[in-house]
N, C-alpha and C positions, 0 to 999 in steps of 0.2 A: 734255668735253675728255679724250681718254684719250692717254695719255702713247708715245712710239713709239720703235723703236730705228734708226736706216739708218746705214751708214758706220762709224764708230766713235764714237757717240755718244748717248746718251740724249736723245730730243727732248720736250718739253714743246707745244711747236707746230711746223707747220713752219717756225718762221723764230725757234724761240726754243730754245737748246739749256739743257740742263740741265747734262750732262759726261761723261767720258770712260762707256762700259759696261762695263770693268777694274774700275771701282774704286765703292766702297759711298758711297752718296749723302747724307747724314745730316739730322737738323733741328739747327739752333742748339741743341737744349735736349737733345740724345743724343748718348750717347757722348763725354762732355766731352773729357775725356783724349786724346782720341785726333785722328792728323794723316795726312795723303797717307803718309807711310812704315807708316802701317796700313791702307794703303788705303782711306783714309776724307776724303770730302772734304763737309765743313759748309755749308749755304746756306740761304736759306729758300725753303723746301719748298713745291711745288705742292700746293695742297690741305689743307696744315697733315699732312702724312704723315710718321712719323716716318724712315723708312728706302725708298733705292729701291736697287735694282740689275738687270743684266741676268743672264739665265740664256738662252744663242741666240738665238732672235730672242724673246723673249717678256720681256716687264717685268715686274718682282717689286716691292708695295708691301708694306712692312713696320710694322705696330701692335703696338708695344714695350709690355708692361705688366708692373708687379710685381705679385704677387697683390691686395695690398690696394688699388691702381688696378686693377687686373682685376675683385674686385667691385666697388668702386662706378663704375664705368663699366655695369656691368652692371644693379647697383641703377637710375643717374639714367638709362641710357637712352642715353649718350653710346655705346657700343660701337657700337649702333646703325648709329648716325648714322656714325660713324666707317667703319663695315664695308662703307656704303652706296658713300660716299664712291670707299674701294679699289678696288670694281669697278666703278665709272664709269668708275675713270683707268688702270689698270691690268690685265693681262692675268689675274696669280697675287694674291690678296691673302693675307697671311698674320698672323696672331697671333702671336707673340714672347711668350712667358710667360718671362720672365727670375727666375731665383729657385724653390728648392722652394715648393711649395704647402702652409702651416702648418695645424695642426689646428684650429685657431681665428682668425678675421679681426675684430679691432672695428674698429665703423666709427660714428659719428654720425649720423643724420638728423631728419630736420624730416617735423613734422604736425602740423597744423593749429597752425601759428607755434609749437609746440614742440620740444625737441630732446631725442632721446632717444636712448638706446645700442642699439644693435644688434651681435650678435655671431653669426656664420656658423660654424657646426663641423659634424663630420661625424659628430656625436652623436645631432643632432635633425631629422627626418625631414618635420615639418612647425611650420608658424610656433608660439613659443609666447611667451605672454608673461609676465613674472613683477610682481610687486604695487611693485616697485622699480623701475620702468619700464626695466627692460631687457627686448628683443625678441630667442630665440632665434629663427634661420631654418636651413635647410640648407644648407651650405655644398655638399655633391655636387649638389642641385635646382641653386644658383645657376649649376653649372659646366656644366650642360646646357647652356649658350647655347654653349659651344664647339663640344661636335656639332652645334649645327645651324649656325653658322658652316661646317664643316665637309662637310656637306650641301647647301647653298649653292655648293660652291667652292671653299670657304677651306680653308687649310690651319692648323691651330695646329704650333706645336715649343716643344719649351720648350729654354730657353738658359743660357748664367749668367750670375747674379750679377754677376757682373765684365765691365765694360765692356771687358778688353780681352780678352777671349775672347769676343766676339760678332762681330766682322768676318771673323775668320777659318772661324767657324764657318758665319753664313749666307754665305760666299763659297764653300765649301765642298760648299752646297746646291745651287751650279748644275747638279751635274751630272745629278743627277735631276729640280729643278726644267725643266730644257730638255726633257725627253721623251727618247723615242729606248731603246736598249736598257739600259742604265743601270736604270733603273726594273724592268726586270724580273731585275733582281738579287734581287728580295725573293722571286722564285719560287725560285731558282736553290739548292737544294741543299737539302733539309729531313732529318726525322728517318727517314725510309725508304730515301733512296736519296743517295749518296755524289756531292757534287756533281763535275762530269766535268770533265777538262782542259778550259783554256779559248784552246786552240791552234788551234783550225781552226773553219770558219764551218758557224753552225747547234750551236752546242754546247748553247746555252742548253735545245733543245730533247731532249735527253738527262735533265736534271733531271724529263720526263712520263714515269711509271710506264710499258714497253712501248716506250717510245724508245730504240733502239740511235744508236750513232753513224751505220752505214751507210743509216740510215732519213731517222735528222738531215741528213744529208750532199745525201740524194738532195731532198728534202724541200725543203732552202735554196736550192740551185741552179735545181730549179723554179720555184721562189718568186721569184727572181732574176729570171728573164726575165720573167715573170708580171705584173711591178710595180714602179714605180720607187721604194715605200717600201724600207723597211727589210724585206727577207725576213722574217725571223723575227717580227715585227709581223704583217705578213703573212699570215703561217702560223698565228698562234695565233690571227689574225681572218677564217680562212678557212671556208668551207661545208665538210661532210664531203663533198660531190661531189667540191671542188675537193680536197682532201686525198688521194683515194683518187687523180684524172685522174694528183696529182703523184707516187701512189709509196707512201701510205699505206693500209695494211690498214685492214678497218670497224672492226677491234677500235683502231687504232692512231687513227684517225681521232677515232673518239669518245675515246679517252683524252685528245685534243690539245683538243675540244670541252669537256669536262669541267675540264680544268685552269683554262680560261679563266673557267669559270664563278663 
């Protein structure tokens, strides 16, 4: 069952809607505090997911944890399960780390019908144990499952603490959760070169080393007829044939090549 968006509305089935794609979708058990004037509307949740929303045509499922549910989710195996879940039903799945991450996590578990302490710091490098029956582990090892979460798909962010600064924030997320040029905002202006007015089309591509405006210019318009994405996508996913047909020099070509890499 994976979750869809047509009209204005988040669909669960075709014949079962979930709600508006404006507004953040919640579980009974998140975001207590919060009502439709924060754009949050409470139901119970496809899938037992904590949070949905739209980002364009693409559905966003949201797994909300504080760190110390972040490891033992991690510990019992439940993230797992949970992560499986997300991309079954959903286009983006994403991790919510709500809360800084402490230097130290205790946590209780169980072996062989005993319970003992465990504590996660970014001291100890590998499991150890002490004669007191406490288990140090590494807290950095445990938080590898987020890269590969990450590797997978997933996306992690971390949020706050406070419930009512989370709706505004991943509502906030759509617009690079949607794709499109937005996202390559993170290329757009580094420590070498003066990021360029962003008044006329094809700007973005001024920010490649070798990129003038009049290159960019000629470049986008190309691109233009060329395809009915977005030019500048395009462009930066173009062959150096096609770069050179539109207008760019070898040297300028491979610079466009190279960025993208």
């Amino acid at each position: 069952m994976a979750l869809t968006i047509s009209g204005e509305n988040i669909y669960i089935s075709p014949d079962e809607i979930l709600g508006d794609k404006h507004f953040l979708h919640v579980d009974y058990n998140e975001l207590k505090g919060q009502n439709e004037s924060n754009k949050v509307i409470h139901h119970t949740m496809p899938g037992r997911i904590d949070m949905i929303f739209a980002a364009g045509d693409k559905v966003i499922g949201v797994e909300s944890k504080k760190p110390e549910d972040l490891i033992n989710s991690i510990m019992n195996r439940r993230l797992a399960r949970q992560f499986k879940k997300l991309r079954e039903m959903v286009d983006i799945p994403i991790l919510l780390i709500k809360g800084p991450i402490p230097e130290e996590i205790e946590l209780m578990a169980w072996e062989n019908k005993k319970k003992f302490r465990v504590v996660y710091d970014w001291y100890h490098t590998i499991t150890t144990k002490t004669t007191y029956g406490t288990e140090y582990r590494s807290l950095g090892n445990a938080l590898f499952e987020c890269a590969r979460w990450q590797m997978l798909g997933g996306i992690v962010l971390y949020g706050s603490e406070y419930d009512y600064e989370i709706p505004p924030y991943l509502l906030s997320c759509r617009k690079f959760l949607s794709g499109g040029q937005n996202v390559l905002m993170a290329l757009a202006g580094d420590d070498r070169k003066v990021k360029p007015k962003t008044n006329y089309k094809g700007w973005l591509l001024e920010c490649i080393p070798g990129i003038g405006k009049t290159t960019a210019l000629k470049l986008w318009n190309a691109a233009a007829i060329y395809s009915n994405l977005s030019p500048t996508l395009c462009i930066l996913n173009a062959s150096e044939e096609n770069l050179k047909k539109w207008g760019a020099t070898s040297r300028q070509a491979k610079a466009i090549i190279e960025a993208r890499e």
